[in-house]
Structures are given as C-alpha cells and as structure tokens.
N, CA, C and O atoms as a GROMACS GRO file, in nm:
protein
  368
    1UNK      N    1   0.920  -0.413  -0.517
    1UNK     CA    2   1.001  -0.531  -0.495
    1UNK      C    3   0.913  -0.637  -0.427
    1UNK      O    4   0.818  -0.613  -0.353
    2UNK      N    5   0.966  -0.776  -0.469
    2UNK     CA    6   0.852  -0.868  -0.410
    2UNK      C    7   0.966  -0.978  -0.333
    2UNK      O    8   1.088  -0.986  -0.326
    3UNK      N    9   0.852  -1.052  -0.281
    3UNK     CA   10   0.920  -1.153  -0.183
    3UNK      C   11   1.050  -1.211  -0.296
    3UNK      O   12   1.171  -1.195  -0.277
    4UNK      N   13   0.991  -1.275  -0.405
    4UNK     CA   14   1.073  -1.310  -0.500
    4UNK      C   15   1.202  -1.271  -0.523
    4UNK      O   16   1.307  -1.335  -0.525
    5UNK      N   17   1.167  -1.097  -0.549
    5UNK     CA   18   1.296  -1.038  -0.589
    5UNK      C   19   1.398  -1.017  -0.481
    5UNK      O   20   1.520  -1.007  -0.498
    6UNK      N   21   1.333  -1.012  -0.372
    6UNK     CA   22   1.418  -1.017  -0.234
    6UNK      C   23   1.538  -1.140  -0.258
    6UNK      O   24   1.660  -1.149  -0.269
    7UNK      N   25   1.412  -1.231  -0.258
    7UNK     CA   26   1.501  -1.386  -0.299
    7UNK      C   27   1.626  -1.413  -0.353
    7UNK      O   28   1.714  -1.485  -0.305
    8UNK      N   29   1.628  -1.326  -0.498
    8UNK     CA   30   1.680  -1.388  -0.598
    8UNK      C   31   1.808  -1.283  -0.564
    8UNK      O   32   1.920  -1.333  -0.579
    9UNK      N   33   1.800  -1.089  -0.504
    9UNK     CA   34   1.888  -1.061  -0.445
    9UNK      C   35   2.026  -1.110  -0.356
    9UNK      O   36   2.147  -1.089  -0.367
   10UNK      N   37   1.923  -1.201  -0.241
   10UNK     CA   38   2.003  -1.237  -0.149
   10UNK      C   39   2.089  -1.357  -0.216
   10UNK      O   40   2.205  -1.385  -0.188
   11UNK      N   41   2.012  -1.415  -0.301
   11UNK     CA   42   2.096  -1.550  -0.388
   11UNK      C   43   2.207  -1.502  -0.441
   11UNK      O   44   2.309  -1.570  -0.436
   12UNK      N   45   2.209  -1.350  -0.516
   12UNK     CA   46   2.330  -1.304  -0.604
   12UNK      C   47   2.419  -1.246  -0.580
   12UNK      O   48   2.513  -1.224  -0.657
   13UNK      N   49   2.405  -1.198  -0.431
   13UNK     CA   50   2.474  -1.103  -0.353
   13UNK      C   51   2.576  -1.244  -0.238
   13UNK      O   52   2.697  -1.244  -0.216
   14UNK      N   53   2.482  -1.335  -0.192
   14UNK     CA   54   2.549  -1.431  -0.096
   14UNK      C   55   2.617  -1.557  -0.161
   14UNK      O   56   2.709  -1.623  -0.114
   15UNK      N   57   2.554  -1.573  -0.273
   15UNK     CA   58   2.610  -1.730  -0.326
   15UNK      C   59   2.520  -1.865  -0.266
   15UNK      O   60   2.540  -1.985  -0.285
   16UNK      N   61   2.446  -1.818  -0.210
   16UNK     CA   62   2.368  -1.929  -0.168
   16UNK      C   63   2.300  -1.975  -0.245
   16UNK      O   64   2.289  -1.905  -0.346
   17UNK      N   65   2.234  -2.084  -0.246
   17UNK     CA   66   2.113  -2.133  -0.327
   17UNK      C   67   1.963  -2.086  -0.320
   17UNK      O   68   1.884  -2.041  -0.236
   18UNK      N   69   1.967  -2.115  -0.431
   18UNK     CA   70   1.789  -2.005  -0.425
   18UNK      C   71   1.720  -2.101  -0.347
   18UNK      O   72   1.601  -2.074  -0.337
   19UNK      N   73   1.758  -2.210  -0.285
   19UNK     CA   74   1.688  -2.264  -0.186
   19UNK      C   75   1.726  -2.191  -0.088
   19UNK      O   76   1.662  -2.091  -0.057
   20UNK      N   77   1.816  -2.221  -0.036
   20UNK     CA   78   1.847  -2.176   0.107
   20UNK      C   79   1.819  -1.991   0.108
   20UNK      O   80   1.745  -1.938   0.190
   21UNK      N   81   1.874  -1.934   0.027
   21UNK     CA   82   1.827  -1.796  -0.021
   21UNK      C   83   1.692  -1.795  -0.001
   21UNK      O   84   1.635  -1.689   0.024
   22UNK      N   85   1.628  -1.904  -0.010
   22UNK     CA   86   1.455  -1.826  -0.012
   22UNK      C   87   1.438  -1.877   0.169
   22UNK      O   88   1.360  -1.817   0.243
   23UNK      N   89   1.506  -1.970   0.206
   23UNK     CA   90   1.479  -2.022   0.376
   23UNK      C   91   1.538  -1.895   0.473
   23UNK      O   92   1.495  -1.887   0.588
   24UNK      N   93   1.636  -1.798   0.424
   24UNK     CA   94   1.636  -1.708   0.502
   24UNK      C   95   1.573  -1.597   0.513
   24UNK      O   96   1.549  -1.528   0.612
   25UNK      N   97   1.538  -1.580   0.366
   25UNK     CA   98   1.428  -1.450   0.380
   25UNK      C   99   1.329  -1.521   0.441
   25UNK      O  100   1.261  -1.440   0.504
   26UNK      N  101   1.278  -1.656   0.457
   26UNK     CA  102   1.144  -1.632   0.527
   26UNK      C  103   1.152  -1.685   0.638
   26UNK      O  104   1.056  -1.743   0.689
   27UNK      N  105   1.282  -1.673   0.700
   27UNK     CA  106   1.333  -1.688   0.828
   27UNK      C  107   1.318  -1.524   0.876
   27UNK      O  108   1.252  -1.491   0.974
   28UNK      N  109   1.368  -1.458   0.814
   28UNK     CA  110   1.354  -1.338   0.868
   28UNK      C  111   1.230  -1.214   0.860
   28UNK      O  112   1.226  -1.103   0.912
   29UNK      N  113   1.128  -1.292   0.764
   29UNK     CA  114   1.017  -1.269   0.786
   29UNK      C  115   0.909  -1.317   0.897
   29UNK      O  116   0.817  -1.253   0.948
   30UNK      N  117   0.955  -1.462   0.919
   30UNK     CA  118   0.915  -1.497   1.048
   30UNK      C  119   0.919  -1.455   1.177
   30UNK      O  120   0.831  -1.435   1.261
   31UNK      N  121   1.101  -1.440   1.178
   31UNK     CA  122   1.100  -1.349   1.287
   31UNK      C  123   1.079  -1.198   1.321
   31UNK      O  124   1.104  -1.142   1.428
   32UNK      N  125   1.034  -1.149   1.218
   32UNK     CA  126   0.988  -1.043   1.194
   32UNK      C  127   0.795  -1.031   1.282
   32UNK      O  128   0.750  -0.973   1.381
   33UNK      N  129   0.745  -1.115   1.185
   33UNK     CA  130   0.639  -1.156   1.231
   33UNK      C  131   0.602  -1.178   1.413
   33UNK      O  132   0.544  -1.107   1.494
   34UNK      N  133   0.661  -1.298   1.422
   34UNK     CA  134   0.669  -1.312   1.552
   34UNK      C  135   0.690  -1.230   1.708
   34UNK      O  136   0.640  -1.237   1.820
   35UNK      N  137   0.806  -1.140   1.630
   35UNK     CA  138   0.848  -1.026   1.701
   35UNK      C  139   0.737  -0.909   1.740
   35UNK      O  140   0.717  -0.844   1.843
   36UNK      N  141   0.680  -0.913   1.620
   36UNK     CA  142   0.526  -0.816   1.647
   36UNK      C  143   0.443  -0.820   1.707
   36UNK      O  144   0.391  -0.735   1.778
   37UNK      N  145   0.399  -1.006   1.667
   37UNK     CA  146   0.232  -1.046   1.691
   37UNK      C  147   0.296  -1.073   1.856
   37UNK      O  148   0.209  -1.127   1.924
   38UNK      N  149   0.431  -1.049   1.938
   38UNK     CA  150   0.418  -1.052   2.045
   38UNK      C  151   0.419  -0.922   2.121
   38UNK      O  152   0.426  -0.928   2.243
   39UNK      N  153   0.411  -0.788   2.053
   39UNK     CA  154   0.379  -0.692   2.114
   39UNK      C  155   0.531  -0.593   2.130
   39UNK      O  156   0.555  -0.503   2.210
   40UNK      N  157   0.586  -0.632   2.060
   40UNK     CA  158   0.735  -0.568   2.042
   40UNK      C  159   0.800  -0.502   1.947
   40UNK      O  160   0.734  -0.496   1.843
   41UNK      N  161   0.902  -0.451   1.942
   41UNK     CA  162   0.881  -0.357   1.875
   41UNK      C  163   1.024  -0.421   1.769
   41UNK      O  164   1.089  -0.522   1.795
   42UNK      N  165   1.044  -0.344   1.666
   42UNK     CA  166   1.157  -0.357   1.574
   42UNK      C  167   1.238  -0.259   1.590
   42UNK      O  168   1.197  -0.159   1.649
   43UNK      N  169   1.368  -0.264   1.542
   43UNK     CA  170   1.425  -0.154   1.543
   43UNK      C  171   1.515  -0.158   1.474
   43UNK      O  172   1.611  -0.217   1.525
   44UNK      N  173   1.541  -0.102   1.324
   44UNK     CA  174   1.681  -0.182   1.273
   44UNK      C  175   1.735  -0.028   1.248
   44UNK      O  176   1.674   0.057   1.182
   45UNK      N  177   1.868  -0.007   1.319
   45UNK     CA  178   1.956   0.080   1.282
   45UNK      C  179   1.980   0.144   1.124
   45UNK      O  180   2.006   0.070   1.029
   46UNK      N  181   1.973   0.233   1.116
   46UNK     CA  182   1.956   0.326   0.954
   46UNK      C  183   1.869   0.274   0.847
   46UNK      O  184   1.898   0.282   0.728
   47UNK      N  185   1.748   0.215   0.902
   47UNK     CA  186   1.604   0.177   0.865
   47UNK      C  187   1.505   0.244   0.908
   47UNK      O  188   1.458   0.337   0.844
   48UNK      N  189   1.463   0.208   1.014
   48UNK     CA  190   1.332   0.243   1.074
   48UNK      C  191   1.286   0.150   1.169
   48UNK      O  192   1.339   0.041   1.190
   49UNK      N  193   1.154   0.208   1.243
   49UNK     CA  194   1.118   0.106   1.334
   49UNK      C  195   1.004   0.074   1.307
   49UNK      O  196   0.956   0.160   1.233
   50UNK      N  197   0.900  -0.049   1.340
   50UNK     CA  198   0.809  -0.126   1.324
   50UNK      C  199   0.742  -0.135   1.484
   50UNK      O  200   0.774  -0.204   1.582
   51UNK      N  201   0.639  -0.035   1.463
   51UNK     CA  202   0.589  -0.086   1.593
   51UNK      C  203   0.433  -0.123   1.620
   51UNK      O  204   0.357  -0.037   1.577
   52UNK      N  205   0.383  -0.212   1.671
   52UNK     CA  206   0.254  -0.249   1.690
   52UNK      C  207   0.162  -0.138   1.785
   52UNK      O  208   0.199  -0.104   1.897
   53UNK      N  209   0.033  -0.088   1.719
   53UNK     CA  210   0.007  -0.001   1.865
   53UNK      C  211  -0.144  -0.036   1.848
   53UNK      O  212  -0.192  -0.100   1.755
   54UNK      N  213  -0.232   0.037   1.993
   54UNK     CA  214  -0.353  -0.017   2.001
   54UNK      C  215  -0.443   0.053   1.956
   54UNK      O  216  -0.451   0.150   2.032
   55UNK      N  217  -0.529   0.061   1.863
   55UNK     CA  218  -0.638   0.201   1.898
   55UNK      C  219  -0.769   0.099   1.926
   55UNK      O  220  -0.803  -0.019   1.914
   56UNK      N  221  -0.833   0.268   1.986
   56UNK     CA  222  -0.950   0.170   2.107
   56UNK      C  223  -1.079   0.216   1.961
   56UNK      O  224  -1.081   0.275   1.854
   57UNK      N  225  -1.172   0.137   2.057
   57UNK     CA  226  -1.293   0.135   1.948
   57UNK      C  227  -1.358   0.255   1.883
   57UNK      O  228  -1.297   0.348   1.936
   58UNK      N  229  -1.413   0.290   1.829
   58UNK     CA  230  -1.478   0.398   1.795
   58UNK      C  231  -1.614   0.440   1.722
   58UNK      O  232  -1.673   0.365   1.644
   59UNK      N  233  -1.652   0.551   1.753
   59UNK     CA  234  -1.794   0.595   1.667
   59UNK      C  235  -1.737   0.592   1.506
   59UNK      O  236  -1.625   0.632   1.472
   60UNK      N  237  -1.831   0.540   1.424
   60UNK     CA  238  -1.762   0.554   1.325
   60UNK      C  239  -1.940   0.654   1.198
   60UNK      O  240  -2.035   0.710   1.252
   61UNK      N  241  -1.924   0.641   1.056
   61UNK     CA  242  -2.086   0.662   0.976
   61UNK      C  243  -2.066   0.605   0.884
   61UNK      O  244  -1.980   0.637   0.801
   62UNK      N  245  -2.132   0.516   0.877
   62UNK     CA  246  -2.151   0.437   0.729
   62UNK      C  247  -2.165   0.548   0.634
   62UNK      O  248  -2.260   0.624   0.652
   63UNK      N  249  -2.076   0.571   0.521
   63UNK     CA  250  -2.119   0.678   0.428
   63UNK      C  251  -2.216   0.659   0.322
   63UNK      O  252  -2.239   0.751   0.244
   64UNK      N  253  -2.283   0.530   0.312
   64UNK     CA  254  -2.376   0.530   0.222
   64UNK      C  255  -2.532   0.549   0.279
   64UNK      O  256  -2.624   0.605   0.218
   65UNK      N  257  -2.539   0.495   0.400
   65UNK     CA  258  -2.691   0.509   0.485
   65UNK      C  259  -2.644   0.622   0.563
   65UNK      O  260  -2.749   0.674   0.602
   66UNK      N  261  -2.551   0.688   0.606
   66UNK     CA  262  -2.543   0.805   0.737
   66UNK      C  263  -2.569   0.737   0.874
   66UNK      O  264  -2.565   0.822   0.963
   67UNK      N  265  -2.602   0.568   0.937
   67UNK     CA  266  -2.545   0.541   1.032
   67UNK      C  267  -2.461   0.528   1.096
   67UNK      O  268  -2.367   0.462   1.052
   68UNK      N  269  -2.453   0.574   1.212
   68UNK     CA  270  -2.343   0.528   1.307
   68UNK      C  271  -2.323   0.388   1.346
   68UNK      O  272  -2.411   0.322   1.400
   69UNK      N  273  -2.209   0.345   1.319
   69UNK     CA  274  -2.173   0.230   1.350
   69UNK      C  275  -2.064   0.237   1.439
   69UNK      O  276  -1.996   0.339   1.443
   70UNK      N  277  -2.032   0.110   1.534
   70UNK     CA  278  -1.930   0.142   1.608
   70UNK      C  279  -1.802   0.046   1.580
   70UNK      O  280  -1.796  -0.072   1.614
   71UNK      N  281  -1.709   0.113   1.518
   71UNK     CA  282  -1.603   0.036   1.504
   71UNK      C  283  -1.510  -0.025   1.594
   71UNK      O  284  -1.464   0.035   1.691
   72UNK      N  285  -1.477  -0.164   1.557
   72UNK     CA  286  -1.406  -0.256   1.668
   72UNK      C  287  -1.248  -0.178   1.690
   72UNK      O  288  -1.206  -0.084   1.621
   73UNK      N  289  -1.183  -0.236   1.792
   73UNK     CA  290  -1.086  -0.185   1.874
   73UNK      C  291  -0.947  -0.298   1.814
   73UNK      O  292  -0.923  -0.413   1.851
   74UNK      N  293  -0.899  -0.241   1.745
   74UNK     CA  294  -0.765  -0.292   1.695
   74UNK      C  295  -0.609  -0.320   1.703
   74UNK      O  296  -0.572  -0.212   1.749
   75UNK      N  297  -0.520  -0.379   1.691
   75UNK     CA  298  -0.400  -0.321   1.644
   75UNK      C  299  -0.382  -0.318   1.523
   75UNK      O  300  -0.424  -0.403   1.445
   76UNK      N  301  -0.317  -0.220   1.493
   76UNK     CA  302  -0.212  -0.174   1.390
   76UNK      C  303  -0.106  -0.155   1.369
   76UNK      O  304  -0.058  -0.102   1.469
   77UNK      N  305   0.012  -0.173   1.249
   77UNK     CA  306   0.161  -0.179   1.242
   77UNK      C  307   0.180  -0.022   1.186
   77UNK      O  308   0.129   0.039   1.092
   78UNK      N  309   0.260   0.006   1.268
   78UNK     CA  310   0.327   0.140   1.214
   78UNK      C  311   0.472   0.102   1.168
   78UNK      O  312   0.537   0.005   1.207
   79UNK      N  313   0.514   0.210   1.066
   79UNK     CA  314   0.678   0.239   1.009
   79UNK      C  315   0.668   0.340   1.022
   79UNK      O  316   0.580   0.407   0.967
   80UNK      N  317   0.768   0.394   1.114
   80UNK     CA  318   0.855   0.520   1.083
   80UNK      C  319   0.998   0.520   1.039
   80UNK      O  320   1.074   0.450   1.105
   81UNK      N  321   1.040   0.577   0.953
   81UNK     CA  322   1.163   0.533   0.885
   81UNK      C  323   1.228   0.619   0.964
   81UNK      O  324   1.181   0.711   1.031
   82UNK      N  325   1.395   0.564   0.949
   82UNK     CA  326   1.490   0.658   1.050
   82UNK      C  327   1.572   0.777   0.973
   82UNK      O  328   1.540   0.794   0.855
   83UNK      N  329   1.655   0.844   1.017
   83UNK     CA  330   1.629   0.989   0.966
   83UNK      C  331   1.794   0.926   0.855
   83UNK      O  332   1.851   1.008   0.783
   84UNK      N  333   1.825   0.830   0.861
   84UNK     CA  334   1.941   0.786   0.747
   84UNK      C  335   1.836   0.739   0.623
   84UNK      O  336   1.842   0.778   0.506
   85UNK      N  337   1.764   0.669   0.665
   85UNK     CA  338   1.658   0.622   0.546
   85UNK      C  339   1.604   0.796   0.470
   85UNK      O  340   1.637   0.839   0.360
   86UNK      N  341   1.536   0.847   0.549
   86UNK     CA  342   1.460   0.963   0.449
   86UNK      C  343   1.571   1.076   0.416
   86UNK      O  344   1.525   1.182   0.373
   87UNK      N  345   1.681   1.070   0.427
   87UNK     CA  346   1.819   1.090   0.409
   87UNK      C  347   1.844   1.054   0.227
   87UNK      O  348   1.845   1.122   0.125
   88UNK      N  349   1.859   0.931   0.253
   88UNK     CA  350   1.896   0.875   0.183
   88UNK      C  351   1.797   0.843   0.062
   88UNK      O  352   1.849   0.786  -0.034
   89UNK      N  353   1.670   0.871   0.056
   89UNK     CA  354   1.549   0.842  -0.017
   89UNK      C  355   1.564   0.972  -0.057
   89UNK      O  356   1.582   0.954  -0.178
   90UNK      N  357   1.572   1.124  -0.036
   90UNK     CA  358   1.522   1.277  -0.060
   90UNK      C  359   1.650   1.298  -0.098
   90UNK      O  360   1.666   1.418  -0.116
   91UNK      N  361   1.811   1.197  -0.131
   91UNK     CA  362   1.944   1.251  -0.230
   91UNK      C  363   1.905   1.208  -0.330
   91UNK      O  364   1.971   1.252  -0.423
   92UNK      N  365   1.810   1.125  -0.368
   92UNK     CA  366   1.818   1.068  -0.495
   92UNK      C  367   1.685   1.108  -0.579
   92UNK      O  368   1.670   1.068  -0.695
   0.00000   0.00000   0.00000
C-alpha cells in the first residue's frame, strides 16, 4: 500500500475530497514524524507501537578488505505490533 492508496481510501471511506483526503494523511504523517524525531514514543491501541531507540557506536569489518571500521552511533525506529494486530494477521 502506498501513500496514494492510503489517500484515495480515506477519500472513499470519509467523503472528503481527495484534496483534503490527501491534507490529512499527511497531517498524520507529520504528526507521526514529529512525535518521533522528538524522542517519543507511539502507541496506537490494537496496532502497535513505534519507538525511537539509541544504539551506541560500534566495531564493525568491512567484508570486502577484512578492516575494522568503526561504526557511528545512531537512532533507529522500531515496530512492534500489538498482540490484536498479529492476532489478526495469523486468522487470515
């Protein structure tokens, strides 16, 4: 599914205009966004949660030369889906 089809969902399901239909999905991608890049977490009831976490730097080996290189210190987005979601994904 793509941003698009999200779109054209929420248009057929709400009656809205595929304008305004496309201003809320990326209203709620925004705040989606936002919610993260500030270090917080998601949580949507019989979904899953979205959470930002840190990992620290590390030894890493280039697999083509066999050097060690040291990899930078990141965040990353995790999903864990909630137990209605993999519920509901493993009936069908």
């Amino acid at each position: 599914m793509t941003k698009a089809d999200l779109i054209e969902s929420v248009y057929l399901a709400t009656g809205f205009s595929k304008k305004e239909s496309a201003s809320i999905v990326e209203l709620v991608f925004d705040l989606m966004k936002e919610t993260l890049e500030s270090g917080e977490k998601i949580k949507i009831a019989g979904f899953g949660n979205f959470v930002v976490k840190d990992k620290a730097s590390r030894r890493g080996r280039n697999p083509q030369t066999g050097n060690e290189i040291e990899i930078s210190s990141r965040r990353i987005l995790t999903f864990k889906p909630s137990q209605v979601l993999k519920t509901s994904i493993n009936e069908n």
